[in-house]
N, C-alpha and C positions, 0 to 999 in steps of 0.2 A: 496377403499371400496370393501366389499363382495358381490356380485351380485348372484341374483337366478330367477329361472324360474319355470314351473311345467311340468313336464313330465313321461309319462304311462309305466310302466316296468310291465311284466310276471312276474309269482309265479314261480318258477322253480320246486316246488312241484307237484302245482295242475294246473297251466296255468292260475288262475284268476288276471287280471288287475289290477293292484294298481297305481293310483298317486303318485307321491313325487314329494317333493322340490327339485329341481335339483339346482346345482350351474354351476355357468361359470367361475366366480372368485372369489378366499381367498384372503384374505389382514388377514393376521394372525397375523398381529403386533394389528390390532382392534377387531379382534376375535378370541381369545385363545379359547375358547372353541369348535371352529372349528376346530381348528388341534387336540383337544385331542377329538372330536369326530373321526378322521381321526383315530388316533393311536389305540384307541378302539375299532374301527369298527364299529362306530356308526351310524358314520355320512352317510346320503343320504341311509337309508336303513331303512324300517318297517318293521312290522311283516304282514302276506297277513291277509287281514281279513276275508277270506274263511279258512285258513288251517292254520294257524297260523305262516307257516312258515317261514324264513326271506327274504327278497324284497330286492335286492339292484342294483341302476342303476351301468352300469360301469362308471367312471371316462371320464371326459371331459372337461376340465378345467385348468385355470394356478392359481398356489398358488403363492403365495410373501409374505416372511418373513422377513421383514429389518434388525431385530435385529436380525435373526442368517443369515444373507446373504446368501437367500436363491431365486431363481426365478426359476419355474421348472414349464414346460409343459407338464400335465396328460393327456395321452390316453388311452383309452380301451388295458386290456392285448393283444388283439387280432388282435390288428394292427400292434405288433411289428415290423413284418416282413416290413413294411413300415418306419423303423427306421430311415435310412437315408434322404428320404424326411421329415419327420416330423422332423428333427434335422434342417437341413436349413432352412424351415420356423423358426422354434422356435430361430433360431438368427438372421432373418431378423425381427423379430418382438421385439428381448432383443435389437438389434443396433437401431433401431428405436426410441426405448420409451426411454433407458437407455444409449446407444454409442452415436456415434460421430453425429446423428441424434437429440439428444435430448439438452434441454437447459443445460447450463454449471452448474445451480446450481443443475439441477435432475441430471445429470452425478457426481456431488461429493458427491452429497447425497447417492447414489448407489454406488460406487467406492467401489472396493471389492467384491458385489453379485457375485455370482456362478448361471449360469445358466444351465441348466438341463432339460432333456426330458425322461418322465421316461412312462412305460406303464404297467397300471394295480394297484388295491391300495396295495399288498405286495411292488412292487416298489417304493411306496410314503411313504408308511410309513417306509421303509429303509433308504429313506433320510434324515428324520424327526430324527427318531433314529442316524443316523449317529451326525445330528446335536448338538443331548441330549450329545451322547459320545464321543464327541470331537473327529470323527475317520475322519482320508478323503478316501472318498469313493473310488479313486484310491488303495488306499491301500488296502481295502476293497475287491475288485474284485483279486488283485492279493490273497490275503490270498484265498478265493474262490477256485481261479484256483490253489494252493498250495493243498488245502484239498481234489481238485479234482482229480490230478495226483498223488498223495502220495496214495488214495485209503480208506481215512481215514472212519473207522464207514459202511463202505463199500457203499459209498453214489456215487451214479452214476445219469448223469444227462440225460435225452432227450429231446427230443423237446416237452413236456408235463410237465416237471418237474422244477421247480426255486430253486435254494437256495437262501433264505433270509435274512436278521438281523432280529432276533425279540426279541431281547432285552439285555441285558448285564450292567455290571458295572464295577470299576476298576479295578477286579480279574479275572474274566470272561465273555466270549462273549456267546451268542447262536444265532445258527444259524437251521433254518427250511428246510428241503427238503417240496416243495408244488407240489402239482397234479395242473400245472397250470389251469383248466378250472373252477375247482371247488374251488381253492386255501386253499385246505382244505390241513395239514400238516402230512405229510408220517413219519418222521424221525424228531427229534430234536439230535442236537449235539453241546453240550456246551464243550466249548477249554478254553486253557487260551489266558486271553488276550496279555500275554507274547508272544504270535504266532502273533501276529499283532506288537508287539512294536519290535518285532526281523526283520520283513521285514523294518519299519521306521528306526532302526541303522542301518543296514545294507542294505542301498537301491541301493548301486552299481548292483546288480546281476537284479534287478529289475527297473531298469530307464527305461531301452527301451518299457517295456509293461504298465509304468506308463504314461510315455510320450506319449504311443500311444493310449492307453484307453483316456486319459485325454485331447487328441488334440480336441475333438468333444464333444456334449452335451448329449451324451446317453453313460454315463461312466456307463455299467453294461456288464456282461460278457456274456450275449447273443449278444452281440454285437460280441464275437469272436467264441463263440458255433456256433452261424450261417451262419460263412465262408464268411465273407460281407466283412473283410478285413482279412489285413495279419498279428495283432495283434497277435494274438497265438503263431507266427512263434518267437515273440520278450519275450516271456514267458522263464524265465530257469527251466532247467528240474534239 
């Protein structure tokens, strides 16, 4: 089930307090309209009723999708740098409820989920997407780091900046350059999705940084922008 609470977030306009419903848990398989609040940017965020502007708490929370096999642990953008602790917890909490910890028939019922630790709602709502377009997010991150060393649209990243999915279909992908604080969008650059199905045939050249993105629960490429491992080093140039 979807669990909520109530808690006070700032106007980032004008500083005045607003309430909202806060969540702690999605069960998205019993509320869709949750997740496509998620994807529209609806969800957990008002308008201030001083200044009209929009209110929205950061993210805190674990979503669960059965039907696209999905289990992912939401933090605030701004904890990433704490990525690796919050990846161990988050699979001592997935082995517990869903591993070798849990009953045999909630392990077959789950067999398959993908767990996942992702920080910030561009983050979440990437996986979600990922989920719509049948992409695996491995893949995903190297295309990323492809478009990042090639130079493409002339899109450069720093420690303020994410590239994102924000949305695509069978012909073509788009992807977002964001001002992470704000995660307001600098750049859009729509590719063909032919530039994704070219890394999936040809995945020799690309095993070693899929394998190594994808050993752990925070497969996104700040994981190797921020020199935490030696993932990068396994990228072909």
């Amino acid at each position: 089930m979807s669990m909520f609470d109530t808690a006070t977030a700032t106007c980032p306009k004008c500083g005045a307090e607003a309430e909202l419903e806060v969540v702690l848990s999605v069960n998205a398989d019993r509320r869709p309209d949750l997740r496509a609040g998620i994807l529209d940017g609806s969800f957990q965020a008002v308008p201030c009723a001083t200044c009209g502007a929009r209110v929205r708490l950061e993210p805190e929370f674990v979503y669960f999708d059965l039907g696209r096999r999905q289990w992912i642990v939401v933090h605030p953008a701004d904890a990433v740098d704490g990525w690796a602790e919050a990846e161990r917890h988050a699979r001592a909490i997935f082995d517990e409820s869903f591993g070798a910890g849990a009953p045999a028939q909630v392990r077959d019922l789950t067999e398959g989920v993908a767990p996942r630790v992702v920080f910030g709602w561009p983050a979440l709502q990437e996986k979600l997407l990922c989920a719509d377009l049948a992409l695996d997010d491995t893949v995903l991150e190297c295309l990323k780091l492809a478009i990042l060393r090639n130079g493409a649209a002339g899109l450069t990243i720093s420690g303020a900046h994410e590239l994102r999915l924000a949305g695509g279909d069978a012909v073509t992908l788009s992807l977002d350059l964001l001002h992470g604080p704000s995660e307001a969008p600098e750049k859009r650059l729509d590719l063909p999705r032919q530039a994704y199905d070219d890394i999936v045939d040809d995945p020799a050249p690309w095993q070693a940084l899929r394998t190594a993105t994808g050993r752990g629960l925070f497969v996104d490429i700040q994981r190797m922008l921020r020199g935490a491992g030696d993932e990068a080093q396994a990228a072909p140039t």
